[in-house]
Backbone as XML, in Angstrom:
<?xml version="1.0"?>
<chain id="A" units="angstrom">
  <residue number="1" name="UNK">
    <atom name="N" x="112.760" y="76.686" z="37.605"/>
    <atom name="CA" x="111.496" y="76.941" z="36.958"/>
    <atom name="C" x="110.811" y="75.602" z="36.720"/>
  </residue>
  <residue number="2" name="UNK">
    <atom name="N" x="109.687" y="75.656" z="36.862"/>
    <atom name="CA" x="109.031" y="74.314" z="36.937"/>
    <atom name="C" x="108.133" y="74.240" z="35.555"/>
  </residue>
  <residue number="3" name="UNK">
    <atom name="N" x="108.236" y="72.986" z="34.941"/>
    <atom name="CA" x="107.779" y="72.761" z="33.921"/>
    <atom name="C" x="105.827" y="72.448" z="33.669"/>
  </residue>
  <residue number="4" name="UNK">
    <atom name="N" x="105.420" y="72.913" z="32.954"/>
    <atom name="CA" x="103.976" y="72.806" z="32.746"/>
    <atom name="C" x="103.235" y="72.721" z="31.412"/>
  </residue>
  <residue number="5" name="UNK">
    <atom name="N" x="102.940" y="71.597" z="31.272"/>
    <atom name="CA" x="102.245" y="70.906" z="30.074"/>
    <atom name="C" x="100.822" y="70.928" z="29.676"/>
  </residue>
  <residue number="6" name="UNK">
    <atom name="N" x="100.130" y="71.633" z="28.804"/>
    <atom name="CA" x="99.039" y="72.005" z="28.467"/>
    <atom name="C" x="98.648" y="72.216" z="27.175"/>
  </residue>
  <residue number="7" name="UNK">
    <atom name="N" x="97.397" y="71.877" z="27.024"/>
    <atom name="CA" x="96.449" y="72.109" z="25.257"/>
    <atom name="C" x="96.192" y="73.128" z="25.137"/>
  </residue>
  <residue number="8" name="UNK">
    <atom name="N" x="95.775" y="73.417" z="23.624"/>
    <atom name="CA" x="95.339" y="74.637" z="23.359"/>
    <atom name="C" x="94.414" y="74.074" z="22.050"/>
  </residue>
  <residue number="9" name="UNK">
    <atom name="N" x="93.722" y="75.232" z="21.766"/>
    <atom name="CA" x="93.016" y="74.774" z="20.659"/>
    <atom name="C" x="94.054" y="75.277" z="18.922"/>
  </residue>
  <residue number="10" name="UNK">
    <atom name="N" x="93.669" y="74.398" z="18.219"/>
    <atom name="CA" x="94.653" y="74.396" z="16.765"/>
    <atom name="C" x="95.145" y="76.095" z="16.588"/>
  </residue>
  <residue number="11" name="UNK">
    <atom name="N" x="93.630" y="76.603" z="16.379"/>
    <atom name="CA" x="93.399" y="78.513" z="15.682"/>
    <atom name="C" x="94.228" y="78.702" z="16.756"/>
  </residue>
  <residue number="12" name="UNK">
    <atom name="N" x="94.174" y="78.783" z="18.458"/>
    <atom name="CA" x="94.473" y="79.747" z="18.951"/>
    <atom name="C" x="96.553" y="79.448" z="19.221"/>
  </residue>
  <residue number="13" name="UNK">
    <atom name="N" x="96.684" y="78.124" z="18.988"/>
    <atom name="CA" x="98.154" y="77.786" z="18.683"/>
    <atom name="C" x="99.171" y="78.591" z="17.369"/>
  </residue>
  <residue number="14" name="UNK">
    <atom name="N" x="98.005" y="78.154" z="16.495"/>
    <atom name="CA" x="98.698" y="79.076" z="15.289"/>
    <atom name="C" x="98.787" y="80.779" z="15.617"/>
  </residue>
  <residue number="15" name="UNK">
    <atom name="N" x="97.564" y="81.213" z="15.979"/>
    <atom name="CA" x="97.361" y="82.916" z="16.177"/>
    <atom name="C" x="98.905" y="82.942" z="17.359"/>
  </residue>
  <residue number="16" name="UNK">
    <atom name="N" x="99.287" y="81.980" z="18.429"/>
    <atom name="CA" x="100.387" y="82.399" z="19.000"/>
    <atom name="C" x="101.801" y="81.851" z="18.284"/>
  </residue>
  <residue number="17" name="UNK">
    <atom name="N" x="101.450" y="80.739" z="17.704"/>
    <atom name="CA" x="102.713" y="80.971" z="17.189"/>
    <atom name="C" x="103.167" y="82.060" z="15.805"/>
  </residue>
  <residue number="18" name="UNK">
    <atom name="N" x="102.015" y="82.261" z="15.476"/>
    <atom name="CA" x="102.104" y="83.899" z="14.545"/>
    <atom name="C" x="102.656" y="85.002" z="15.327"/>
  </residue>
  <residue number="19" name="UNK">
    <atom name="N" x="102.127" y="85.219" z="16.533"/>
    <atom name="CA" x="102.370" y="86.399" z="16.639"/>
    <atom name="C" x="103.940" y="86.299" z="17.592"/>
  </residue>
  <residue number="20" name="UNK">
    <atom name="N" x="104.439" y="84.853" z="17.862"/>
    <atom name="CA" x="105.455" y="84.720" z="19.077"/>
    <atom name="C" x="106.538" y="85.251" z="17.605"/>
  </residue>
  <residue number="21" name="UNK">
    <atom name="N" x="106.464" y="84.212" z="16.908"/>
    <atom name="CA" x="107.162" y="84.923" z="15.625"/>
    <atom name="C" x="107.222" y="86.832" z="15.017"/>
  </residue>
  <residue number="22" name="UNK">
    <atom name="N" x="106.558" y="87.006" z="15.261"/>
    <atom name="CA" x="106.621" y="88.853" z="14.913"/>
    <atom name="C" x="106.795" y="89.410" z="15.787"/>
  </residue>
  <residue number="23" name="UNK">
    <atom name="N" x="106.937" y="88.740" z="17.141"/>
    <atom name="CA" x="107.587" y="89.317" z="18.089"/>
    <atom name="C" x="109.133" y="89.081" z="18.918"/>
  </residue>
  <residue number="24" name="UNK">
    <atom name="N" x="109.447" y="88.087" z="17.428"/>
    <atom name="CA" x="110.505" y="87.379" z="17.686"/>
    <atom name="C" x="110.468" y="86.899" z="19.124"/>
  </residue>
  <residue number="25" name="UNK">
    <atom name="N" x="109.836" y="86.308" z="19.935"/>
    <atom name="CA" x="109.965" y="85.738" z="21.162"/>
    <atom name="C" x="109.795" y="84.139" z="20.811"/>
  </residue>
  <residue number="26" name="UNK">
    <atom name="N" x="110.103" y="83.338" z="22.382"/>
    <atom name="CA" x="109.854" y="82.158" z="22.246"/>
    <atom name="C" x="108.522" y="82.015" z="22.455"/>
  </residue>
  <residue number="27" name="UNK">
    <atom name="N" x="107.318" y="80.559" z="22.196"/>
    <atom name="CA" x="106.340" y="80.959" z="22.710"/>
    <atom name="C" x="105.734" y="81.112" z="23.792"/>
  </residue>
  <residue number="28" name="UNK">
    <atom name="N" x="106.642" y="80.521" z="24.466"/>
    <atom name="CA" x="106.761" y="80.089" z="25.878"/>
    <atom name="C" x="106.876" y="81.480" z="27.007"/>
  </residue>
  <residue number="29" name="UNK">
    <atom name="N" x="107.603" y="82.435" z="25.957"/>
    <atom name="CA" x="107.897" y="83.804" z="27.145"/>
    <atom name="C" x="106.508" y="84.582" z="26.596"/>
  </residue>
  <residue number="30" name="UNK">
    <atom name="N" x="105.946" y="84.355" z="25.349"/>
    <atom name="CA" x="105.116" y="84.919" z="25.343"/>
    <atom name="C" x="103.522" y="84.948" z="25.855"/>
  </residue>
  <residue number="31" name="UNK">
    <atom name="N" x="103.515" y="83.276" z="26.267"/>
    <atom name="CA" x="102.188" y="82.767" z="27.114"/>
    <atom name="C" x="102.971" y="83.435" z="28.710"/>
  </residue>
  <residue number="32" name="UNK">
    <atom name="N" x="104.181" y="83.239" z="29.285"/>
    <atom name="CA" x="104.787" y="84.090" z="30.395"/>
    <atom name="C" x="103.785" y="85.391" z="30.571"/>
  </residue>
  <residue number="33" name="UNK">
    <atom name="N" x="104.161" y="86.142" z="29.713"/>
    <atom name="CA" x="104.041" y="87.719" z="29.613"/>
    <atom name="C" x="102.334" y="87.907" z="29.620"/>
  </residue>
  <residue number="34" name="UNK">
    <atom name="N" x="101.702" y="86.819" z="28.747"/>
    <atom name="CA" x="100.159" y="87.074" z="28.549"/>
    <atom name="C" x="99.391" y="86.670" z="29.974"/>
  </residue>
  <residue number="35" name="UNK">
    <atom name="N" x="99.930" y="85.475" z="30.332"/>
    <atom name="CA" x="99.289" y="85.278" z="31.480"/>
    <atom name="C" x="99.664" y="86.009" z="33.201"/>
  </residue>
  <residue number="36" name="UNK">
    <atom name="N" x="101.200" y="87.062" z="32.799"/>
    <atom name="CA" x="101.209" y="87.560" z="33.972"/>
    <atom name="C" x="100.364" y="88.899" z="33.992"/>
  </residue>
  <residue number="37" name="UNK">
    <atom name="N" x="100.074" y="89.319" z="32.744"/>
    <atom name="CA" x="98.712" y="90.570" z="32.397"/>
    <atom name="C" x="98.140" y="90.272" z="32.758"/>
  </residue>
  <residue number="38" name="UNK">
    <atom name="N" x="96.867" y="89.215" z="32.450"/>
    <atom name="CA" x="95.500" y="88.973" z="32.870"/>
    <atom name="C" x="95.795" y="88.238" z="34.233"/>
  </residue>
  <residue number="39" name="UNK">
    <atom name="N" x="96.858" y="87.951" z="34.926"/>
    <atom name="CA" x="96.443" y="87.441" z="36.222"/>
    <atom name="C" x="96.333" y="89.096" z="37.059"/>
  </residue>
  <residue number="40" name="UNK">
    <atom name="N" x="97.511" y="89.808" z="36.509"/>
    <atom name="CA" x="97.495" y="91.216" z="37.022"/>
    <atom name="C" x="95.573" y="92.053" z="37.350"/>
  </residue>
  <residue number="41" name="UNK">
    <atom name="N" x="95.271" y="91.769" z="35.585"/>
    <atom name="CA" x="94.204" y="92.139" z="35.841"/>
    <atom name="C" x="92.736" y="91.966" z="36.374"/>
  </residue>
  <residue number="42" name="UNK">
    <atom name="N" x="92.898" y="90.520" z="36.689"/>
    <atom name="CA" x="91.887" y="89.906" z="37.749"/>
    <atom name="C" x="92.238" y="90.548" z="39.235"/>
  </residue>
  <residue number="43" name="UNK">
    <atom name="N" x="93.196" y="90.534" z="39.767"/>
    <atom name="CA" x="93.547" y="91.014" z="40.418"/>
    <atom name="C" x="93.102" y="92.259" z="40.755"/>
  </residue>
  <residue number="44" name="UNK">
    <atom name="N" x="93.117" y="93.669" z="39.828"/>
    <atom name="CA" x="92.980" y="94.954" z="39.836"/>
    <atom name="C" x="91.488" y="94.751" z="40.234"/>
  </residue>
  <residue number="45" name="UNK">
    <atom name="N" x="90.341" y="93.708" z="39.130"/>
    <atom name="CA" x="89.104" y="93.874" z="39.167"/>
    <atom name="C" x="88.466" y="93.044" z="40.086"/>
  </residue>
  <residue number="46" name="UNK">
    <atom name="N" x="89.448" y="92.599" z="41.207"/>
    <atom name="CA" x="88.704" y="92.304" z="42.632"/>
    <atom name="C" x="89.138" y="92.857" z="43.442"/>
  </residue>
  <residue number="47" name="UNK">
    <atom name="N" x="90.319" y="94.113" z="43.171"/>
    <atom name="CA" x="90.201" y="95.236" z="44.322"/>
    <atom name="C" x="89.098" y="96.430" z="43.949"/>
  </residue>
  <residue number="48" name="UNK">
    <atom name="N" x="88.381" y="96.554" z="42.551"/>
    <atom name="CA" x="87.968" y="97.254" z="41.812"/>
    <atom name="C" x="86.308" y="97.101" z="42.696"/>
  </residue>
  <residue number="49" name="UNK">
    <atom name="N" x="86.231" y="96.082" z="42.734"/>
    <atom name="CA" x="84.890" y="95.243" z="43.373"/>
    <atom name="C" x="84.844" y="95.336" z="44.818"/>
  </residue>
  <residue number="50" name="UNK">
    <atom name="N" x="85.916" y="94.844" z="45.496"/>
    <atom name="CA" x="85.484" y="95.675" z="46.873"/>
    <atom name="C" x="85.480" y="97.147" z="47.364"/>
  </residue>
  <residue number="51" name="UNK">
    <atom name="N" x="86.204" y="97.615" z="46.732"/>
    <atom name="CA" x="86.015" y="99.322" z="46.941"/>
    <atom name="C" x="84.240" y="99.600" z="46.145"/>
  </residue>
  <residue number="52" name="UNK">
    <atom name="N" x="83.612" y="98.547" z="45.041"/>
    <atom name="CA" x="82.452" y="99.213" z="45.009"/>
    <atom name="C" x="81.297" y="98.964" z="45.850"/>
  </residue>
  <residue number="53" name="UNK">
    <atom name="N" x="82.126" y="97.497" z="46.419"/>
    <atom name="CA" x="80.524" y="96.894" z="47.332"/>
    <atom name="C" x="81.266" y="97.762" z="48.637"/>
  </residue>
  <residue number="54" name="UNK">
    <atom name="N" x="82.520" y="98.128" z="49.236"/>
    <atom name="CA" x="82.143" y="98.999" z="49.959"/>
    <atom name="C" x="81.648" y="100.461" z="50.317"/>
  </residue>
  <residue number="55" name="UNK">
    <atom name="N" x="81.541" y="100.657" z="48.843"/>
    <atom name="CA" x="80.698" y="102.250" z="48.549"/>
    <atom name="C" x="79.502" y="102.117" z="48.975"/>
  </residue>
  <residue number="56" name="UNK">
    <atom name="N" x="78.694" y="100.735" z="49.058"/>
    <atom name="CA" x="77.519" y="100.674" z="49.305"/>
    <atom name="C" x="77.159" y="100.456" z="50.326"/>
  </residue>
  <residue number="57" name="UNK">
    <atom name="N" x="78.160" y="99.841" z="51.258"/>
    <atom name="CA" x="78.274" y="100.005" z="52.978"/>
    <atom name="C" x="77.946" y="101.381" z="53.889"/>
  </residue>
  <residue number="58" name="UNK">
    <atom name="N" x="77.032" y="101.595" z="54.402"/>
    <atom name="CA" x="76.697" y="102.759" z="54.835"/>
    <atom name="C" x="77.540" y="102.928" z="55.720"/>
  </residue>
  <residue number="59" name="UNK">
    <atom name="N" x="77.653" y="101.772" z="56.751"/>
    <atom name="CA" x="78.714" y="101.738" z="57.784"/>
    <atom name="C" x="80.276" y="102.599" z="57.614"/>
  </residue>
  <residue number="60" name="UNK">
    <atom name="N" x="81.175" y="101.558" z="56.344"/>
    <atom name="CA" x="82.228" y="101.761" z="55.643"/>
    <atom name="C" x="82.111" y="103.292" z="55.646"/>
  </residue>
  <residue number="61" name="UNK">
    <atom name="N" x="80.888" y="104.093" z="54.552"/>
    <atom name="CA" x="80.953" y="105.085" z="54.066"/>
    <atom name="C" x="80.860" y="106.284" z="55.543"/>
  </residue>
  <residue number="62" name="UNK">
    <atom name="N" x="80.015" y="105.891" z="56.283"/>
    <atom name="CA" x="79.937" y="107.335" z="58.068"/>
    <atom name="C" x="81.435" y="106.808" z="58.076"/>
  </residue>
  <residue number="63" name="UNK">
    <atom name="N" x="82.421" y="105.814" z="57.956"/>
    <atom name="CA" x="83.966" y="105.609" z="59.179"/>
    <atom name="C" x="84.812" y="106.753" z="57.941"/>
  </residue>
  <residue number="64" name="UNK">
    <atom name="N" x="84.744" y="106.772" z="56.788"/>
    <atom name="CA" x="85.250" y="107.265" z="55.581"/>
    <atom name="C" x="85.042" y="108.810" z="55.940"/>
  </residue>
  <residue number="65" name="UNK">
    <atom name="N" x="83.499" y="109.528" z="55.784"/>
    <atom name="CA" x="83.002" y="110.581" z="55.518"/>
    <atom name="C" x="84.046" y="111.267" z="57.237"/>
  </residue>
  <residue number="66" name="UNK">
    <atom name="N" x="83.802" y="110.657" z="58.399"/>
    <atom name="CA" x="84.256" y="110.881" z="59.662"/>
    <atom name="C" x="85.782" y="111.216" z="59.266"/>
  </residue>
  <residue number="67" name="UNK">
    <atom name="N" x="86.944" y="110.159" z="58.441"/>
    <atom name="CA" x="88.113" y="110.396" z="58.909"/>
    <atom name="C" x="88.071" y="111.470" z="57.192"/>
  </residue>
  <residue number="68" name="UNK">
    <atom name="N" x="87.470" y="111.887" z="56.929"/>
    <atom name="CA" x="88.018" y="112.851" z="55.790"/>
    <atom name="C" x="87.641" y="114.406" z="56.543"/>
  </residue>
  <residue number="69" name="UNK">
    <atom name="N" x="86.576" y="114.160" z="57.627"/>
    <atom name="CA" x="85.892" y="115.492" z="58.090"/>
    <atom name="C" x="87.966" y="115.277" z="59.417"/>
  </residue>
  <residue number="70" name="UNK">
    <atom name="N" x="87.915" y="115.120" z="59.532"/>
    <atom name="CA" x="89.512" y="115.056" z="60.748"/>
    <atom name="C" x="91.030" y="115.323" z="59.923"/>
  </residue>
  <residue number="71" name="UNK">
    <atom name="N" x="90.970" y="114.640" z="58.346"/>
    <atom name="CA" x="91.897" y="114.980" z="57.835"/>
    <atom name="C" x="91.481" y="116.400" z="57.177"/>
  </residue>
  <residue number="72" name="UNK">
    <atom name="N" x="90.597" y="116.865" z="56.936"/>
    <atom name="CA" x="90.277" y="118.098" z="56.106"/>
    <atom name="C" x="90.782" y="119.302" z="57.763"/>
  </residue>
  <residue number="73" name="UNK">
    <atom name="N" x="90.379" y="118.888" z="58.835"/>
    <atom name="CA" x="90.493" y="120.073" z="60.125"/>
    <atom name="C" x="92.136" y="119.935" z="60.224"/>
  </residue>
  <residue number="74" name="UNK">
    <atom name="N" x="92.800" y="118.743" z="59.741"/>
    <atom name="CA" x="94.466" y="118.901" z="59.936"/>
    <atom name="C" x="95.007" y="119.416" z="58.733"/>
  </residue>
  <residue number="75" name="UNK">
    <atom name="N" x="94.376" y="119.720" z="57.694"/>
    <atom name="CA" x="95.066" y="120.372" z="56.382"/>
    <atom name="C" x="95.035" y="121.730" z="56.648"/>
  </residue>
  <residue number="76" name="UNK">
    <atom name="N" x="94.191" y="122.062" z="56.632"/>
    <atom name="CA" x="93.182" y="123.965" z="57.458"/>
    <atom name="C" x="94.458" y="124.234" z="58.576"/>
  </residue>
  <residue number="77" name="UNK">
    <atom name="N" x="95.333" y="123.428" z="58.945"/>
    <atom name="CA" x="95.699" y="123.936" z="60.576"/>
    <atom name="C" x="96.757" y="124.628" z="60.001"/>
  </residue>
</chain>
């Protein structure tokens, strides 16, 4: 595991070491755990973003509307 050295501001040091304490964790697993959430959720909200800019693809949307009209004639069979 590779080591990584970084600031924080005073409030938001104390608010974690408050809460690493009531969660009995170290603080260290608990910046772990926080930052593997929000990397998770950047993540979600740039697959979130291309599924909307390709809603707006007319192109995208006829190749879509086409293979749902082919899977709907193989469900029917």
């Amino acid at each position: 595991m590779a080591t990584f050295t970084s600031s924080l501001p005073d409030d938001l040091l104390a608010l974690l070491s408050k809460k690493a304490e009531e969660l009995k964790l170290p603080k260290n697993k608990l910046i772990e755990k926080a930052l593997s959430i929000y990397l998770d959720q950047l993540n979600r909200a740039a697959y979130v973003k291309s599924y909307q800019k390709m809603a707006s693809d007319k192109d995208v949307m006829a190749i879509a509307e086409e293979g749902m009209a082919d899977y709907m004639q193989q469900v029917d069979k």
